[in-house]
C-alpha positions as CSV (number, residue, x, y, z in Angstrom):
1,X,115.4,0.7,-65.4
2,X,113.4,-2.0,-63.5
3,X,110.8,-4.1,-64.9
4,X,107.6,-5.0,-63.3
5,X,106.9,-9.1,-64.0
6,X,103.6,-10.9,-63.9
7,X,103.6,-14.9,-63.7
8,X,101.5,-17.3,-61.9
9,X,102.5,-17.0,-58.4
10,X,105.7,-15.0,-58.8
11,X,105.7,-11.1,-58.9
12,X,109.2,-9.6,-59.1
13,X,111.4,-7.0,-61.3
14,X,114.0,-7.3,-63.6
15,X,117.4,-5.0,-63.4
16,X,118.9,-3.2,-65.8
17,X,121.9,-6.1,-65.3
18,X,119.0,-8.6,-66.4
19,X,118.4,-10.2,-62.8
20,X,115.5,-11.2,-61.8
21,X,114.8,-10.8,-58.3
22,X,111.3,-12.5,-57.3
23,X,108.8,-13.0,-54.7
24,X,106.5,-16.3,-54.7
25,X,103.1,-15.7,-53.6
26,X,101.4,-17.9,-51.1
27,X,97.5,-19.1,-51.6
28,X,96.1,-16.2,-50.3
29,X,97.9,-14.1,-53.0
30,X,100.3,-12.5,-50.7
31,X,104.1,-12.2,-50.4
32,X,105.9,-14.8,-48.6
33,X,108.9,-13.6,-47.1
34,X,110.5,-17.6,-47.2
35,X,110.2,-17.6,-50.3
36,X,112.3,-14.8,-52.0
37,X,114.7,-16.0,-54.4
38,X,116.6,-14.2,-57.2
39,X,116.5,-16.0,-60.6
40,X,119.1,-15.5,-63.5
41,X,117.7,-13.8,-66.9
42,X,117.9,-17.1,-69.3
43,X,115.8,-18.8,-65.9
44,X,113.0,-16.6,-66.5
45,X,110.2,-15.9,-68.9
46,X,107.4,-13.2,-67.4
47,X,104.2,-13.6,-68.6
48,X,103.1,-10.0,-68.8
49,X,106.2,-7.2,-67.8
50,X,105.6,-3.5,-67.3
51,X,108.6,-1.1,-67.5
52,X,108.6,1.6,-64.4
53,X,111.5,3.7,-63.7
54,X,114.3,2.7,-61.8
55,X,114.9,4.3,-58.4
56,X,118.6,4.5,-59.0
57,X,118.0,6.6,-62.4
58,X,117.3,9.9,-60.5
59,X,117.0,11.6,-57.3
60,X,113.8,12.5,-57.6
61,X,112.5,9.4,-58.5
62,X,114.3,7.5,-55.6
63,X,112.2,10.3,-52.9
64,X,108.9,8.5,-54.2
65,X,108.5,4.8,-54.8
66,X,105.6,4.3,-57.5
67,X,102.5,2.3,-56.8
68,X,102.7,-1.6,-58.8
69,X,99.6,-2.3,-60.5
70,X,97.8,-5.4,-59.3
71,X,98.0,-8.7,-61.2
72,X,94.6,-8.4,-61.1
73,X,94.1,-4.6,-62.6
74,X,96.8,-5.6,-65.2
75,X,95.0,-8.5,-66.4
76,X,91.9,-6.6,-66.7
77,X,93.3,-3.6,-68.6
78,X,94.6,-5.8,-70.8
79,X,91.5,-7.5,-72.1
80,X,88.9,-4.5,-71.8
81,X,86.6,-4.4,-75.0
82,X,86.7,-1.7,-76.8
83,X,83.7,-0.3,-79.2
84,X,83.9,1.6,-82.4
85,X,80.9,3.3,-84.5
86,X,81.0,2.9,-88.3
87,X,78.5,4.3,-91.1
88,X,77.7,2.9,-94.4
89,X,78.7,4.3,-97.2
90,X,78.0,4.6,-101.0
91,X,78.6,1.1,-102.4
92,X,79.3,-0.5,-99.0
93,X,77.7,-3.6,-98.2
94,X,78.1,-5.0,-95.0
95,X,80.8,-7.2,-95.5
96,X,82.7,-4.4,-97.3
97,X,82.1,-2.1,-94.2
98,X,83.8,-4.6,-92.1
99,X,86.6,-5.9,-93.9
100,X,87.8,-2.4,-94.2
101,X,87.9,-1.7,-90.6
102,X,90.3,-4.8,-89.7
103,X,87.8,-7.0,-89.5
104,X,89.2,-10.7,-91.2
105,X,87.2,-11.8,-94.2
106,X,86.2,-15.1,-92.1
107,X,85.0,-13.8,-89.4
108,X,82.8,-10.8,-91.8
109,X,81.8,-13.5,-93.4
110,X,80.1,-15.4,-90.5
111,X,78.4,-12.0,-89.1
112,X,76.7,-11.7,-92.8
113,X,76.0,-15.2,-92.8
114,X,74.5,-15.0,-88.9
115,X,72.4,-12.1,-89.7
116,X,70.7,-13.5,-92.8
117,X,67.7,-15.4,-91.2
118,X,66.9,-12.2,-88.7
119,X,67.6,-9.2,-91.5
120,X,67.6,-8.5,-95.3
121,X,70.9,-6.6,-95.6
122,X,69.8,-5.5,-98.6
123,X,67.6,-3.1,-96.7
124,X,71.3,-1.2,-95.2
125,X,70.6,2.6,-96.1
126,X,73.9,4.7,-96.4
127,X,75.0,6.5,-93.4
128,X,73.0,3.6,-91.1
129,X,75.6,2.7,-88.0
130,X,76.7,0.0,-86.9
131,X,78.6,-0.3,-83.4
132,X,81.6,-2.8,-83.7
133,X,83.2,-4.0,-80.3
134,X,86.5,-5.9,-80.3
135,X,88.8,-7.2,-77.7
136,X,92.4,-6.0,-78.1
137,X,94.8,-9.2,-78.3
138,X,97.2,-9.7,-75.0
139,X,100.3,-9.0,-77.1
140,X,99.6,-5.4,-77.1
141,X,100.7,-5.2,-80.5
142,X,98.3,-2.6,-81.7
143,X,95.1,-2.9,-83.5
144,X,91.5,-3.1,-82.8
145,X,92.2,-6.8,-81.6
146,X,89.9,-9.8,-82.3
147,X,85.7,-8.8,-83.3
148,X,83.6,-9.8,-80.8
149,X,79.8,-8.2,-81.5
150,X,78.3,-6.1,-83.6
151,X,74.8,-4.2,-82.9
152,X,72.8,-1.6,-85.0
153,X,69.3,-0.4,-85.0
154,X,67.5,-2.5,-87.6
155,X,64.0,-0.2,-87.0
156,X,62.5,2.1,-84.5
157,X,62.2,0.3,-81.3
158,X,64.5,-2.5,-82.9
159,X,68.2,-3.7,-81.9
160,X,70.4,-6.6,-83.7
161,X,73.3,-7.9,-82.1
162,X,75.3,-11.0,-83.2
163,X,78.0,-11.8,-80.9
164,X,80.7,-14.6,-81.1
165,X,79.4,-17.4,-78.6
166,X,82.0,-20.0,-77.0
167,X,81.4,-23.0,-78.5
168,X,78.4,-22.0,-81.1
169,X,80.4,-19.3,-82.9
170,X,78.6,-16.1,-84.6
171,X,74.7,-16.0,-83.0
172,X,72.2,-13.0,-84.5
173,X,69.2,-11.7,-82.1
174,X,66.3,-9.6,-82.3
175,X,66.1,-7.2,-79.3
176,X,62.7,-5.7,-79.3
177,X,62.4,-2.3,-77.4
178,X,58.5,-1.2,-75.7
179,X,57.5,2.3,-77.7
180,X,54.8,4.2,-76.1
181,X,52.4,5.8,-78.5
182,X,51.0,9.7,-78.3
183,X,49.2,12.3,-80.0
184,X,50.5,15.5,-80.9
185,X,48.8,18.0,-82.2
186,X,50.1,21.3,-84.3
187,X,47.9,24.2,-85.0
188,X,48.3,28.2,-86.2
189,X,47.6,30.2,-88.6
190,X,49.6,31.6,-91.7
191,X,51.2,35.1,-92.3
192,X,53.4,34.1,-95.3
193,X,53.4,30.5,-96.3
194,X,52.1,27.3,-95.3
195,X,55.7,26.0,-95.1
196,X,56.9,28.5,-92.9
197,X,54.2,28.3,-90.8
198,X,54.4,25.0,-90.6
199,X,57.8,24.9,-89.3
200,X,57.8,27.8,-87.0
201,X,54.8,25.4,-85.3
202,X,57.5,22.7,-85.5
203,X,55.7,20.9,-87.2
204,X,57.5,17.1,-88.4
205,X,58.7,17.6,-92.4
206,X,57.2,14.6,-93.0
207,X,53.4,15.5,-91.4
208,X,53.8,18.7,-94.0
209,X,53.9,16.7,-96.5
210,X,51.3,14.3,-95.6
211,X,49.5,17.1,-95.2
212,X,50.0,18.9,-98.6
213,X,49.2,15.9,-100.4
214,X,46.0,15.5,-98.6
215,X,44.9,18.6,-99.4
216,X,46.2,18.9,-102.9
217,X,43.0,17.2,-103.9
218,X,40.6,20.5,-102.9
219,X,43.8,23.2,-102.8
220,X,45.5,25.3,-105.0
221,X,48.3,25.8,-103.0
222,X,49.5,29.1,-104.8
223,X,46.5,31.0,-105.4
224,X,44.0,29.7,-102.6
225,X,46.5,30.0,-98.9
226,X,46.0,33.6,-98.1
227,X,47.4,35.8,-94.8
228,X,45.2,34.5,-92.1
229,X,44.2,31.2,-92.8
230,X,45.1,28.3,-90.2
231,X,45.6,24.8,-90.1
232,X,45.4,22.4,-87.4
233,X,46.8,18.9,-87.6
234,X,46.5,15.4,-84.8
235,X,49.3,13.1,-85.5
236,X,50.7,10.2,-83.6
237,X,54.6,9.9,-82.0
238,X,56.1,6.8,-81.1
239,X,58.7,7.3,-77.9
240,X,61.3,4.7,-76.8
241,X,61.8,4.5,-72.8
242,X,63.8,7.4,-72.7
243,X,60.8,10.1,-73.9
244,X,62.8,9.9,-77.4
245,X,60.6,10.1,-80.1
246,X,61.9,7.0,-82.5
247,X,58.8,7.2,-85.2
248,X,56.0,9.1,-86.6
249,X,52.8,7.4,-86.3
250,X,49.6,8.2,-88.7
251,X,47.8,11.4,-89.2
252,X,44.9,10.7,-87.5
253,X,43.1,14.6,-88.2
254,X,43.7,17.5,-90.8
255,X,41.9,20.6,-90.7
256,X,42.7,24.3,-92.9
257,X,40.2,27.0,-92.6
258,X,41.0,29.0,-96.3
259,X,39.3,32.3,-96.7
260,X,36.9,31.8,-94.2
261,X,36.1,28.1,-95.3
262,X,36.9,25.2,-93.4
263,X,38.6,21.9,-94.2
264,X,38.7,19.2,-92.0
265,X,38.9,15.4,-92.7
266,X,39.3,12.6,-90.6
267,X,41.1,9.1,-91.5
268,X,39.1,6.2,-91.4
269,X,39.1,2.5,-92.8
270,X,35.9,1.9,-94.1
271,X,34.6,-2.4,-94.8
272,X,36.3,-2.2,-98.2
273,X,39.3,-1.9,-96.1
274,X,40.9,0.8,-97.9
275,X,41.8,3.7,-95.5
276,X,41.2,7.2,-96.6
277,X,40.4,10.3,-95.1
278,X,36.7,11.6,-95.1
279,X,35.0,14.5,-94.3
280,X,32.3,15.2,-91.6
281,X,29.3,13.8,-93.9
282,X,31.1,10.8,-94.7
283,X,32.8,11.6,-98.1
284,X,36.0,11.4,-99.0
285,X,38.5,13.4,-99.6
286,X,40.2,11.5,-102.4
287,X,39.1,12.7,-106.6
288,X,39.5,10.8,-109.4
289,X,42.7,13.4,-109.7
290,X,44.5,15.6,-108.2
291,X,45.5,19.1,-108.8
292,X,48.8,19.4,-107.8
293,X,50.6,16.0,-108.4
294,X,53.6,17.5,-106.5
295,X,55.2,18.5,-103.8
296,X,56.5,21.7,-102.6
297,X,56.4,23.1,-106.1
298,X,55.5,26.9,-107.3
299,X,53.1,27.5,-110.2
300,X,55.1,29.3,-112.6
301,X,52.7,29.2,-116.1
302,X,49.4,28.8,-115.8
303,X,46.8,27.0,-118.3
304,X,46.1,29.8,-121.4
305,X,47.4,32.1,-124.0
306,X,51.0,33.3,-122.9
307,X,54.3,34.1,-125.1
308,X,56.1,31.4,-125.3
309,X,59.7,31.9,-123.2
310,X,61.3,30.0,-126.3
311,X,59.7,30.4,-129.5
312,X,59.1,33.9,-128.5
313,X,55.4,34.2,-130.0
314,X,51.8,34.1,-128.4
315,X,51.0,30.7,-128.0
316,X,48.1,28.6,-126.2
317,X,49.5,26.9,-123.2
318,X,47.3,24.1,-122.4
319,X,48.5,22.5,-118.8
320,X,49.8,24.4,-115.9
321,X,53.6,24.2,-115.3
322,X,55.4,23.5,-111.4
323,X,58.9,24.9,-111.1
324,X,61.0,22.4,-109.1
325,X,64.3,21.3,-108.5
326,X,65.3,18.7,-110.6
327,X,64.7,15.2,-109.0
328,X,61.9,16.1,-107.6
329,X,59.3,13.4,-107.1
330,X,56.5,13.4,-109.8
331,X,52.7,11.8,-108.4
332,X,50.2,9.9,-110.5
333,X,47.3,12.5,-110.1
334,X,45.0,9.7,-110.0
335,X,44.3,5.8,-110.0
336,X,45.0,4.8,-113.8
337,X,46.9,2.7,-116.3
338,X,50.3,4.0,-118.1
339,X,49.0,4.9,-121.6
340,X,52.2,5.8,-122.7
341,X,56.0,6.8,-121.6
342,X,59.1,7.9,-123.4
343,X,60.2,11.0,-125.4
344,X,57.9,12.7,-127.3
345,X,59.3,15.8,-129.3
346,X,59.2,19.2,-127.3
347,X,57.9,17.5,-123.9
348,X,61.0,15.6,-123.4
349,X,61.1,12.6,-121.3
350,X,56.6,11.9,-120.8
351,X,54.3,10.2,-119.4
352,X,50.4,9.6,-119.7
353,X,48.4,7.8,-117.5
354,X,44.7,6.6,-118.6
355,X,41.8,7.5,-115.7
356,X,38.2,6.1,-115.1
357,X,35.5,8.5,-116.9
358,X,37.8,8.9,-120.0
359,X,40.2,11.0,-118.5
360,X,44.4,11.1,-119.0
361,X,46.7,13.2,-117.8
362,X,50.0,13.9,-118.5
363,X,53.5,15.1,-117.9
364,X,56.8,15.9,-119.7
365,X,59.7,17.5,-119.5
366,X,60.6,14.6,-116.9
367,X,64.6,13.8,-116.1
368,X,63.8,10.3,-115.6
369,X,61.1,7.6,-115.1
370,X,60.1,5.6,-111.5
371,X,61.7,2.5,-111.8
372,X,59.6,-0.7,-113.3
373,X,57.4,2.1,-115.2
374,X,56.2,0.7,-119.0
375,X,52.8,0.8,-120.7
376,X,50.6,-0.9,-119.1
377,X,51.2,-0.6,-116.1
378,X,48.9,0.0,-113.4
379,X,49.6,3.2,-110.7
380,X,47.7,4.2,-107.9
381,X,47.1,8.0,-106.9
382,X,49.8,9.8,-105.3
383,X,52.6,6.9,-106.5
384,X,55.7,8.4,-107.9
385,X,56.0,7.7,-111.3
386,X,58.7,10.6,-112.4
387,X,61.1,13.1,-111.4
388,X,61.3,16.7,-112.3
389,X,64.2,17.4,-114.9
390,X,64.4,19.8,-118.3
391,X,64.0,17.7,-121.4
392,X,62.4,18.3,-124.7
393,X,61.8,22.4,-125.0
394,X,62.3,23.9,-122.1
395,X,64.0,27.0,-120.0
396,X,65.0,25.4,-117.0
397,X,63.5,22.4,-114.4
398,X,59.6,21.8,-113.9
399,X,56.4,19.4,-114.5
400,X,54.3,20.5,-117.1
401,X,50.9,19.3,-116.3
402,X,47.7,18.6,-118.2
403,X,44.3,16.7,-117.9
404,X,43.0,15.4,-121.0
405,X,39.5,14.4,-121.3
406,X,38.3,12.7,-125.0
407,X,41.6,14.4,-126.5
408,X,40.2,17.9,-125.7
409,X,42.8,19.8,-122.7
410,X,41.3,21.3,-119.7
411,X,42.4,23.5,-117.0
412,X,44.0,21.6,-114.2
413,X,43.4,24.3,-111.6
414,X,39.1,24.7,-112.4
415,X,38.4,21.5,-114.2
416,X,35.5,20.1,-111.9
417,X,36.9,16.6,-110.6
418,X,34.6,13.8,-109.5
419,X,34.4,13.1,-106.4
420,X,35.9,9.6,-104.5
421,X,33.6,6.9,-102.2
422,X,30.9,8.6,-100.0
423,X,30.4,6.2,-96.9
424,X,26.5,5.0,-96.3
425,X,24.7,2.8,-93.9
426,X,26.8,0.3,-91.6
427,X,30.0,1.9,-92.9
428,X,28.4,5.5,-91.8
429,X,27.5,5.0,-88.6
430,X,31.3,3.8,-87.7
431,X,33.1,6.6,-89.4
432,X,30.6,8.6,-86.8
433,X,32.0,6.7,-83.7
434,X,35.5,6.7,-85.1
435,X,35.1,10.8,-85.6
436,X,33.5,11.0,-81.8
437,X,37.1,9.0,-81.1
438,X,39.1,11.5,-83.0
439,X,37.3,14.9,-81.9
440,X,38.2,13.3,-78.3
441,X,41.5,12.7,-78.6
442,X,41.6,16.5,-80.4
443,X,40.6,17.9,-76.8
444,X,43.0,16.3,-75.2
445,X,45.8,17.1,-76.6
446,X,44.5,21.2,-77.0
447,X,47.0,22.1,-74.4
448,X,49.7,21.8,-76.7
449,X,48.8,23.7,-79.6
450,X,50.6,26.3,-81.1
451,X,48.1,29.2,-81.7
452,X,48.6,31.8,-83.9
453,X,52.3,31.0,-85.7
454,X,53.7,34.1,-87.3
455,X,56.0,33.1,-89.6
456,X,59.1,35.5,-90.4
């Protein structure tokens, strides 16, 4: 076998004997004939050798004499970085996720320690990425090699890189991308569900639920969406450079036409400066409750004499009761103060909240509480304050649900609910240009709708 040997100025092979037969190099990098010399094995020390057949090994090999690599292209194939992507998982912090992917506790230690003043790592959500590029050491020993950056998306339209800087170590930077905001707009009209719907429009997850909630205040979404009613929706995208949508921006319009009767409210931050959505006239959409104070739920009991599933005898059921996975997120139906929270006998795991215009509302059978919950403290409408479970007496996971007013239970679904801030004067005549904004945009964007969705 011969080996290939790299030194400054000298390029030769060694023998199988050990010899060492060598060429110097002039200036100009190439051969000088003069100069040949052949150098015993203890004389000689290669810098960088490469093993390549020997000619004399085999015939075939002796027909064709193999390309040498340049010093050049070897030194360059030696130190090419390398990049790896890696995800956090459950119970990884930061300096966890790279200790565990050969990365040495100093050197982890000074990316966390870079990065503090530009992001709170406490904000790293599990299976975020993080691209980790190393250089692989000159020994060729195996291995990643030595860390040399690390980069991740910190938010949409939002790079951090900390690389290792000659002479002033570990440096952290914000790399700020330009996003390009644009309506969209989804529309058509329901054969089965508003869900289904909904998604066959392709329609965002996260608009749906906007939606829902929006309309939860006016809507009972089991008994009131019928076979034929519509909805038509303007939302905003954020896209990077590359057409890639990176963010959902507000909903700007929501419209349903229900049984013939139309819904349509338009967002709008009024001189209190608390944005809402309001309707043509000015009023707004938000009650002092709201029916539904979840999501994606069925009604499975309604409010009213029934036989109870457990005790097996005809019993008044005073709230309406939402079947739901359990986990599922639990709203405060209205602005209010926690009046109580804890067990309480066959509701299980409860909550009531204390409204303006003496009314409460409550809700049991919860599997736990939001964090930070305790009497007294204060919620705003639509804040999560639960999650679904099966406590207390109960057949399986739901929200029971009732509105209280002066200790007497009423219907959730017919109760008449006061109605939120009605815009007047000043305030008027600028929700009236920002609707003449809105109903603009709305044209523009009519191209794209998605007209009559038939959902399978």
């Amino acid at each position: 076998m011969l080996r290939l040997v790299l030194m400054a100025g000298v390029v030769g092979v060694t023998t199988a004997g050990g010899a060492y037969l060598g060429t110097m190099l002039n200036e100009t990098g190439s051969a000088d004939p003069s100069a040949q010399e052949v150098y015993g094995p203890a004389l000689v020390k290669p810098a960088h050798a490469i093993t390549v057949p020997d000619p004399a090994d085999t015939a075939e090999t002796a027909q064709v004499s193999p390309a040498l690599p340049t010093v050049e292209e070897v030194a360059t194939a030696t130190v090419s970085p390398k990049t790896t992507t890696v995800s956090v998982g459950r119970g990884d912090t930061l300096m966890r996720l790279l200790t565990k992917n050969d990365v040495p506790r100093t050197d982890a230690h000074a990316v966390v320690t870079a990065l503090e003043p530009v992001f709170d790592l406490r904000r790293l959500q599990i299976g975020q990425e993080f691209a980790l590029t190393f250089t692989p050491e000159e020994d060729g020993q195996g291995g990643l090699g030595r860390l040399e950056g690390v980069q991740f998306a910190a938010a949409p339209g939002k790079d951090i890189e900390v690389s290792l800087k000659s002479g002033d170590g570990w440096v952290a930077r914000s790399i700020e991308h330009a996003l390009v905001r644009k309506d969209s707009r989804v529309a058509g009209s329901i054969e089965t569900s508003l869900y289904d719907a909904a998604l066959a429009a392709e329609m965002p997850i996260d608009i749906l639920l906007r939606m829902i909630r929006l309309f939860s205040y006016d809507v009972d979404f089991q008994r009131d969406i019928q076979s034929g009613d519509s909805f038509d929706v303007l939302f905003e995208r954020d896209l990077n450079d590359e057409g890639d949508v990176v963010k959902l921006g507000e909903m700007v319009y929501a419209a349903m036409t229900l049984s013939g009767k139309e819904y349509a409210y338009y967002r709008h931050t009024p001189s209190s400066g608390f944005t809402d959505f309001f309707d043509k006239n000015g009023k707004s959409v938000r009650k002092a409750l709201m029916r539904t104070p979840i999501n994606g739920a069925r009604l499975t009991s309604r409010f009213g004499k029934r036989k109870h599933p457990i005790l097996g005898y005809t019993k008044m059921h005073r709230g309406v009761d939402f079947g739901a996975p359990t986990g599922t997120p639990i709203m405060a139906a209205g602005d209010g103060v926690v009046d109580y929270v804890g067990r309480n006998g066959a509701y299980g795991k409860y909550i009531r909240l204390r409204h303006h215009d003496s009314y409460k509302t409550a809700y049991a059978h919860l599997s736990r509480y939001a964090k930070g919950l305790s009497k007294g403290t204060r919620v705003r409408q639509g804040e999560t304050i639960g999650y679904v479970g099966s406590t207390g007496r109960s057949t399986g996971p739901h929200l029971h649900y009732e509105v209280i007013r002066e200790g007497r239970r009423l219907n959730p679904m017919s109760v008449k609910i006061p109605a939120g801030e009605t815009l007047k004067g000043k305030d008027l005549k600028q929700f009236a240009n920002a609707r003449a904004t809105a109903d603009t945009r709305l044209a523009k964007t009519e191209g794209s709708l998605s007209v009559a969705i038939k959902a399978d």
